[in-house]
N, C-alpha and C positions, 0 to 999 in steps of 0.2 A: 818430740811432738806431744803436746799435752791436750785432753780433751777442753776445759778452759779457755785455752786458747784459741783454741780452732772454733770454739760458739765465737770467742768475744768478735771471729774476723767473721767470722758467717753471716752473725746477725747484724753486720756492719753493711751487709750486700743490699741492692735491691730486691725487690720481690723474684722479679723474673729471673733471677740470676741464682737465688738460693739452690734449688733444687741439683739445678747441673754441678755448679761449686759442692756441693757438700758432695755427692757421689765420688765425684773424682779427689776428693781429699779424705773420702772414707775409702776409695779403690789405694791412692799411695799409701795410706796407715797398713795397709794390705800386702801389700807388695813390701815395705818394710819391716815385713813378720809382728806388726803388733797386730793381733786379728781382733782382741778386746778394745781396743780403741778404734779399729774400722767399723765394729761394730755399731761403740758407742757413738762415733759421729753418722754412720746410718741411719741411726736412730731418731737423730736432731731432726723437730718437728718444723714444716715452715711458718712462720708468723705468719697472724690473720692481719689484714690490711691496717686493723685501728691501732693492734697493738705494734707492727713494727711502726708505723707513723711515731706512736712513743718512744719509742726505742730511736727511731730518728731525734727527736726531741732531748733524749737523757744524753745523745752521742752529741747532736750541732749545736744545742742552746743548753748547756748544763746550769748556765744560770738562772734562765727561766724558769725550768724544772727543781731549781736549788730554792726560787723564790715561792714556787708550790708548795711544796713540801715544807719550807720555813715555816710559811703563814698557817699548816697543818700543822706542826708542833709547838706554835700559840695557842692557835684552837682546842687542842687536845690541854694544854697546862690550864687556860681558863675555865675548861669544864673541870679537870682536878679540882682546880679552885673554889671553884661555884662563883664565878665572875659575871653575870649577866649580860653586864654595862660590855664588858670586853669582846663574851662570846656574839653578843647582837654585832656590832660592828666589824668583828673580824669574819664573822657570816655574811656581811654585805660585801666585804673585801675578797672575801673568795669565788661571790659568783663572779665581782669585774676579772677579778684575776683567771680563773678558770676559764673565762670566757674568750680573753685575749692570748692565754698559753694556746688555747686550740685554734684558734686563727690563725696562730703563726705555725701552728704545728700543719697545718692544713700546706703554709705559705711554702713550708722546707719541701712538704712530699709534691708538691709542684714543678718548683723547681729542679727536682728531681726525677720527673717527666710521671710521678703518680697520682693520678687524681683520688682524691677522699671524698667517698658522699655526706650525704648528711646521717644517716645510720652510721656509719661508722666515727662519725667527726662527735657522737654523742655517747658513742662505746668510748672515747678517747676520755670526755671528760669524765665520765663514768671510774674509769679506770684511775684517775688524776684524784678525783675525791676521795675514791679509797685508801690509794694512799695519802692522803691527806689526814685520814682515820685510824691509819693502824701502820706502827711505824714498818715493822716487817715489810709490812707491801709497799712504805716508799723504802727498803732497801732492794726491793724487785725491780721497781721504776729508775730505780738510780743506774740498776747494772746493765741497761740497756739490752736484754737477754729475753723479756716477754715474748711467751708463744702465742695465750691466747690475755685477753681482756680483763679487767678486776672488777669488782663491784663489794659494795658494804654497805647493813644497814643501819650505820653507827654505833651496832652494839655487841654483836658476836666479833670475832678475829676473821680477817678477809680470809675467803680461802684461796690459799696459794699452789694447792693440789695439781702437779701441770701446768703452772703458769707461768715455769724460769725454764728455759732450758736446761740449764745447770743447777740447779741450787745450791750443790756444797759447796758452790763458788763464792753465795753471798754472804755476808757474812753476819752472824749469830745477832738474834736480838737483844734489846737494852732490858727490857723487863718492862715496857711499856705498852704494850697491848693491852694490861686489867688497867691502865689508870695508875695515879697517886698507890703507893701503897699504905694497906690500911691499918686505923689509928686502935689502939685499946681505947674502949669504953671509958667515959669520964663522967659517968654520973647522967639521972636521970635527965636535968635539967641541960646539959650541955646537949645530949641525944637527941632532947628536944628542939633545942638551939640549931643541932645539927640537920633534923630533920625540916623544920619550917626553910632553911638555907637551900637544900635538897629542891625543898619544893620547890623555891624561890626560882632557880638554876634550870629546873625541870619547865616554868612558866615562860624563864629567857628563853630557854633553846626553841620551844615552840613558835615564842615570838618570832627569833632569829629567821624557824625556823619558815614561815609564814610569810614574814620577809622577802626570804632566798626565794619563795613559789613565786611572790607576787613579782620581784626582779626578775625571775625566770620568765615569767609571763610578759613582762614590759619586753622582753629583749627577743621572748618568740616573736610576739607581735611583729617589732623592729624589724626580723629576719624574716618576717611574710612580708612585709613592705618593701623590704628589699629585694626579695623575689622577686614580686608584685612589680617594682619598678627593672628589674631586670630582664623580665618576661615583657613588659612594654616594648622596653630598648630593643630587644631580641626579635620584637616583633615590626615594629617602625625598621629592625633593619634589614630585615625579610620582606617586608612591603618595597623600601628603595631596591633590593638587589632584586626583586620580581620587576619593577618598575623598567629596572636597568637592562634587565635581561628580554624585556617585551621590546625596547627600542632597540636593544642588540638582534632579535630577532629580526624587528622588522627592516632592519638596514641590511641582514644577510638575506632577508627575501628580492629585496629591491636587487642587492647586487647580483642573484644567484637568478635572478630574471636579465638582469642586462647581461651575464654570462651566456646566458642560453641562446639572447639575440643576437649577439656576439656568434656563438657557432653555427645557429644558424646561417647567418651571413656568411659566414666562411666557409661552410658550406655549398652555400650555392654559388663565389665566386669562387672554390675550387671544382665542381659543377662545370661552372663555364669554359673554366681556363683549360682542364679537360677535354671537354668537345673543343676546341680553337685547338688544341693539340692534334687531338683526331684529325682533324679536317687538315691541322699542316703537312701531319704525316702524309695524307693520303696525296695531299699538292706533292709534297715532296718527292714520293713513289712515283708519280705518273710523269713530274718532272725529269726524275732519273731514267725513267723510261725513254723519253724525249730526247737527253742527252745523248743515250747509249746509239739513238737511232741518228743525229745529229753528228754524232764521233763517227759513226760509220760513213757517213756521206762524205765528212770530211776528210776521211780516209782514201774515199774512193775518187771525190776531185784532186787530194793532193798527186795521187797517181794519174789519174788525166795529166795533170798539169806538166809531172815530170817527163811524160810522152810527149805531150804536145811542145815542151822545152825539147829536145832532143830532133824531133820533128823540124823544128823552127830551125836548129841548128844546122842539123842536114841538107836543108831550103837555103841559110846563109849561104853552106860552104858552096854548093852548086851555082847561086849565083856569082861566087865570086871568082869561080871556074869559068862560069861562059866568059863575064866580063874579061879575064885577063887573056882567054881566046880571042876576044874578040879583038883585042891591042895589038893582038899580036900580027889577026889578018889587015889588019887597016895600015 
């Protein structure tokens, strides 16, 4: 297990994920008796939202990021140079570029279910132009490994103090942070030669640099307008789904009133149906009553009847006695 490599897969994770992951891969360094590398990966700090969105960047779009940083070490040879003509133009080239790297940078942390605000979406390009300025800090950019954010005021070394997780990991600079290296003395008139050029380079960058505010400003502008018409849209679609939601109301009123006349109703025809029960039951009872008195009578003439059968019989057999007396005296 190396510490290296455990940033390179760390700072690979989502935001939400970093903190759990790194514990439990600082608890196994742990349990596998290295306590100085559970340490060390303990330690690992989690990226602020703009700089891991970079680090997305260095990891899903290395070309994009390849084409920053290129167009940063033109920039930095035509100031060596004292190019004017170069550095104005590759200064208009970096705000389109810079503008469009964080768009997409924006488009990966989406995708990825993280939203980027607008502070953070100008920490990103903040961080992007520094390295752009000082090569060290585009080897920080490149390792995908940023904790916190960069910045530069084109003229000291960014500072990198805290801002890799690893840094022995990155690797050693070119010797280009002072610039061109410098020339011995060639006489007054060249000095001079050299100084008016200075100036000259010193007059482009302001140009340039006056340029890039005025491009910066067309393209805030741009991003209030598009706000501006995004806050419209957002608002037109809050007005329809108010709209939608007033006639959805008003049809759950209407049907949650025909529901009510409904129980009503039902109500009072089980009400009715009810009492017509009552009243049958009670036919029913007094009926039964009737029967019970009915079954008795009918009990009582069946017994008549079988008397008055046996009766009648006794009556036959007697007449048929006298009769056959009577054949016999005649």
């Amino acid at each position: 297990m190396d510490l290296a490599a455990e940033a390179s897969e760390l700072y690979a994770l989502l935001p939400g994920e970093f903190t759990a992951t790194r514990n439990e891969r600082a608890k196994a360094a742990k349990a596998e008796g290295n306590a100085l590398l559970a340490k060390q990966i303990g330690r690992l700090p989690k990226p602020s939202t703009a700089a891991w969105a970079v680090n997305m960047l260095a990891r899903r779009r290395a070309d994009e990021i390849g084409n920053v940083l290129d167009l940063g070490e033109e920039l930095r040879r035509a100031q060596d140079e004292l190019d004017p003509a170069s550095m104005r133009e590759l200064g208009q080239q970096r705000h389109r570029l810079l503008s469009a790297v964080v768009r997409e940078g924006r488009s990966v942390a989406e995708e990825l279910g993280v939203g980027i605000s607008d502070a953070a979406a100008s920490e990103m390009e903040q961080t992007l132009r520094a390295a752009m300025a000082d090569p060290d800090a585009a080897a920080a950019v490149r390792s995908g490994q940023l904790v916190r954010t960069l910045s530069s005021n084109g003229i000291e070394p960014v500072d990198l103090a805290g801002a890799v997780a690893v840094p022995g990991a990155l690797p050693e600079g070119d010797g280009r942070r002072s610039g061109a290296a410098e020339k011995p003395a060639k006489g007054g008139a060249k000095d001079a030669a050299k100084e008016a050029a200075e100036g000259a380079a010193k007059g482009a960058t302001k140009e340039a640099e006056k340029s890039d505010r005025e491009s910066e400003r067309r393209g805030e502008e741009a991003e209030r307008r598009r706000a501006e018409e995004a806050r419209e849209r957002e608002r037109q679609e809050a007005q329809t789904e108010l709209e939608e939601a007033e006639r959805g109301a008003e049809q759950a009123a209407a049907e949650l009133a025909e529901a009510e006349r409904s129980v009503s109703e039902t109500a009072a025809r089980r009400e009715g149906i009810s009492k017509e029960l009552d009243d049958l039951r009670e036919q029913v009872a007094e009926l039964e009553v009737q029967l019970e008195a009915v079954e008795r009578e009918a009990g009582f003439a069946e017994r008549a009847r079988r008397l008055a059968s046996r009766l009648a019989e006794q009556e036959r057999r007697a007449l048929d006695r006298a009769r056959e007396r009577l054949d016999r005296l005649s």
